[in-house]
N, C-alpha and C positions, 0 to 999 in steps of 0.2 A: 383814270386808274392811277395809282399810285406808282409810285419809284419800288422798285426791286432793291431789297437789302438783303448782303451777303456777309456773313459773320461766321469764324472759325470758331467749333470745338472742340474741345480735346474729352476722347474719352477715356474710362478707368483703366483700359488698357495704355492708356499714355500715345495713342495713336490721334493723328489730327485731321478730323472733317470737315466739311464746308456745308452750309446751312442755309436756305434762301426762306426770305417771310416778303409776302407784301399783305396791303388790307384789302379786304376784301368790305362788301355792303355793313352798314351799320343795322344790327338787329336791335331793337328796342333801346336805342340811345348810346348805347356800348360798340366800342370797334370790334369787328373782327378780325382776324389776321388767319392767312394760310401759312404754311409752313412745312417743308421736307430738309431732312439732311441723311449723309451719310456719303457724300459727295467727296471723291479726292480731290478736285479743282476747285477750284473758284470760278475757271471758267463753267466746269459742267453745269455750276451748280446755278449760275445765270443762267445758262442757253435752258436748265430744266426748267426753271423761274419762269422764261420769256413764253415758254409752253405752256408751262400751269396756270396763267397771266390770261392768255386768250382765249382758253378754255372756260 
């Protein structure tokens, strides 16, 4: 499995979230990728990662 990546964004309310992606199986040659946000940490948004991850 891949590395968990954790990226902030801001949305149009000017408020700032946290965002976790990692890839998930390749379907017909193309990556996939999972992905949740709305996180206020950085940490929440690993420790949700490391759960979406094993699942």
């Amino acid at each position: 499995m891949g590395e968990i990546i954790i990226k902030p964004r801001t949305l149009k309310s000017g408020k700032v979230v946290y965002e976790y992606a990692f890839e998930i199986a390749s379907v017909d040659g193309k990556r996939k990728r999972k992905t949740k946000s709305g996180f206020r940490t950085k940490r929440e948004a690993k420790e949700a990662g490391k759960l979406a991850q094993q699942t």
